[in-house]
C-alpha positions as CSV (number, residue, x, y, z in Angstrom):
1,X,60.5,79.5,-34.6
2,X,61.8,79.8,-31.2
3,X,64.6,78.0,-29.5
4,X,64.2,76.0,-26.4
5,X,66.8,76.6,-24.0
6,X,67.6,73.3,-21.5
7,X,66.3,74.2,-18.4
8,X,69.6,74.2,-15.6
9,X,69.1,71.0,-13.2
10,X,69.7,72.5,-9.8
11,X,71.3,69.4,-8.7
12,X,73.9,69.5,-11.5
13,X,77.7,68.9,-11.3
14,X,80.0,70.7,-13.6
15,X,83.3,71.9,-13.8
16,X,82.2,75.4,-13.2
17,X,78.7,75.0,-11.5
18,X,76.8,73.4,-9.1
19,X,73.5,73.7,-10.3
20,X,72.2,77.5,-10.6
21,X,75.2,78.6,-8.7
22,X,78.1,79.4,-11.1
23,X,81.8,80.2,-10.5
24,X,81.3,83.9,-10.8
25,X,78.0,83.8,-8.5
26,X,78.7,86.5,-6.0
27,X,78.2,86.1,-2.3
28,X,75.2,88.9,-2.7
29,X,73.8,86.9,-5.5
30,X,73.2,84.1,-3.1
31,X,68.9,84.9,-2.3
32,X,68.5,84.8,-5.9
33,X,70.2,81.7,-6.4
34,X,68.6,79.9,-3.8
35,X,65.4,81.4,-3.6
36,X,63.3,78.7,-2.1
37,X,66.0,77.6,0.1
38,X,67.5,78.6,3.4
39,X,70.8,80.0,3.6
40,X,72.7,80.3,7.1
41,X,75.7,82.8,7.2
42,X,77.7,82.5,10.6
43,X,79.2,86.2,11.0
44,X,81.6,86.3,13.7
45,X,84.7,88.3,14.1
46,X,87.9,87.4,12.2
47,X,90.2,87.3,15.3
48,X,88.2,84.0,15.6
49,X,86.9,82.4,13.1
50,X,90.7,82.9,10.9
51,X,88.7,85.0,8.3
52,X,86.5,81.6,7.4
53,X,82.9,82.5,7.0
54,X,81.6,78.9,5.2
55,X,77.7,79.4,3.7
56,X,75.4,76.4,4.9
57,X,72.5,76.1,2.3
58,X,69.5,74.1,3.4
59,X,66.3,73.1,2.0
60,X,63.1,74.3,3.7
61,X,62.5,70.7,5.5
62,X,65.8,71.6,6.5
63,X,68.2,68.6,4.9
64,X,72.0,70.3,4.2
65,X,72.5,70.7,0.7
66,X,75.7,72.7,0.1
67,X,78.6,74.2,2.1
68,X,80.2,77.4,0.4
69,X,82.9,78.9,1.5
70,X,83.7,83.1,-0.3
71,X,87.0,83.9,-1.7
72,X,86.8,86.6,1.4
73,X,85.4,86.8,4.3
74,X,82.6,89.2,5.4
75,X,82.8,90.9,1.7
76,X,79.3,90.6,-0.3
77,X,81.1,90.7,-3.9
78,X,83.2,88.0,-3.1
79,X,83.0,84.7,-5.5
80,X,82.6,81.2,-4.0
81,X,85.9,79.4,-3.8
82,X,84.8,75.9,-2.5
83,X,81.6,74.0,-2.0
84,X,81.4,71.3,-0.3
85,X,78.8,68.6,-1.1
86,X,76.2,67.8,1.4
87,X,73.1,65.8,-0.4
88,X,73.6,63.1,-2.0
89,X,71.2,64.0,-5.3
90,X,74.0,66.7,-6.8
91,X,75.4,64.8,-9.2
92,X,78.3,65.1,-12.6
93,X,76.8,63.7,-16.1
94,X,78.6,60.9,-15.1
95,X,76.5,60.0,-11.9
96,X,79.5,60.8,-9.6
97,X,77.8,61.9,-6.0
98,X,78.6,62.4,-2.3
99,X,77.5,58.8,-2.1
100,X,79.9,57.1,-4.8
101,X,82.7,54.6,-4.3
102,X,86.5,55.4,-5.1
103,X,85.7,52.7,-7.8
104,X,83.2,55.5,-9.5
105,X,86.0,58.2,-9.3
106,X,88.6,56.0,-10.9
107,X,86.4,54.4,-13.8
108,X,85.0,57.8,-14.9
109,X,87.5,60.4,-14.5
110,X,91.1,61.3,-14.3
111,X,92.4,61.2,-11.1
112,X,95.4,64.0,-11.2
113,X,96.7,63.7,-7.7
114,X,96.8,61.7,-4.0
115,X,97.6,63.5,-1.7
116,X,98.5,61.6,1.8
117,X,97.1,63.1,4.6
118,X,97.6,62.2,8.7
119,X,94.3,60.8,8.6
120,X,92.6,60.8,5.0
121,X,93.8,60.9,1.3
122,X,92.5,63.7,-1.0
123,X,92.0,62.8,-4.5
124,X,92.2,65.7,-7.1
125,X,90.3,65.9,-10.3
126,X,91.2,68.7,-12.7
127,X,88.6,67.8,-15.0
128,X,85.7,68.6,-11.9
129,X,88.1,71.0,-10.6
130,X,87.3,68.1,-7.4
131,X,88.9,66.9,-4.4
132,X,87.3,63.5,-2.9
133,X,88.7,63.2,0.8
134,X,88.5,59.1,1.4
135,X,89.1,58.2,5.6
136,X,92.3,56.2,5.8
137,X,89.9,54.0,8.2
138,X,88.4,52.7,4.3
139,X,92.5,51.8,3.7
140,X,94.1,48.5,3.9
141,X,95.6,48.7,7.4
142,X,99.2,49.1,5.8
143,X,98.4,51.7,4.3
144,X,97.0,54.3,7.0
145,X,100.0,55.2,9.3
146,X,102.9,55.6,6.7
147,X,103.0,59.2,5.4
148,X,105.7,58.6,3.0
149,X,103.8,56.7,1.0
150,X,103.2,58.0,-2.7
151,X,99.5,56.3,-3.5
152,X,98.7,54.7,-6.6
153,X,95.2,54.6,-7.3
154,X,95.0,50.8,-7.6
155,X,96.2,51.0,-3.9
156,X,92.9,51.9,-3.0
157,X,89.8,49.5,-2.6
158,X,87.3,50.3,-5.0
159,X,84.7,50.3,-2.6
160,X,86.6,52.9,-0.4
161,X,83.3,55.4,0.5
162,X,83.9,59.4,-0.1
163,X,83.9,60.9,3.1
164,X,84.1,64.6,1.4
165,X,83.2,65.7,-2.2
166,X,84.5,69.4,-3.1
167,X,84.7,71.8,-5.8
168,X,87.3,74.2,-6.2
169,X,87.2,77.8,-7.8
């Protein structure tokens, strides 16, 4: 009797992967992981780009799927640190996606920190290892210019769109 193994959904969210790619997936490893994808690495010097070298993965029709960014720059063992979520089909076992509401955030998972930005709050969730970056424009107009204020999460509509959904490693 053999055992069947679940086959990895590439467009999985977990705390430590994003379909195929794991948090110990090296920056080498990348044309394995993405084998029938496109991967675009901008090289440029680091007296420019402040040692940043983000990893834009696309599908072959050419639709932006993920934007990695390596622990270092211009070093092929590196591990990715943080990906940011471009399509809107990566999803948690929850259903949680680019594409969700603050509402979807706040029903499913515990949100561990607001942080208030100058123009956006970040929402942390340890239990993702996630930020999700909601525009102040989505805000009640009180709330966008004061940077002193501590939010609450029932200060913010539950129909405030994600404007950036990221993983942290």
């Amino acid at each position: 009797m053999s055992c069947a193994k679940k086959e990895q959904d590439p467009f999985e969210i977990a705390k430590q992967n994003v379909g195929l790619l794991t948090d110990s997936t090296q920056v080498k490893d990348l044309d394995m992981v993405f084998v029938n994808d496109s991967i675009s690495r901008y090289i440029g010097g680091d007296e420019f780009t402040g040692n940043i070298n983000n990893i834009e993965i696309y599908e072959k029709g050419g639709k932006h799927l993920l934007t990695l960014t390596p622990s270092e720059a211009l070093d092929s063992t590196a591990v990715i640190s943080t990906i940011r979520i471009e399509d809107e089909r990566y999803k948690t076992d929850k259903l949680l996606s680019k594409i969700s509401t603050f509402k979807d955030i706040n029903e499913n998972y515990k949100i561990n920190k607001i942080n208030n930005l100058i123009k956006s709050v970040v929402i942390s969730v340890n239990e993702l290892n996630a930020s999700f970056t909601i525009d102040k424009e989505e805000l009640p107009a009180n709330l966008r210019f004061d940077m002193n204020i501590k939010f609450d999460p029932i200060q913010i509509p539950d129909n405030a769109k994600i404007k950036y959904f990221m993983l942290h490693w």
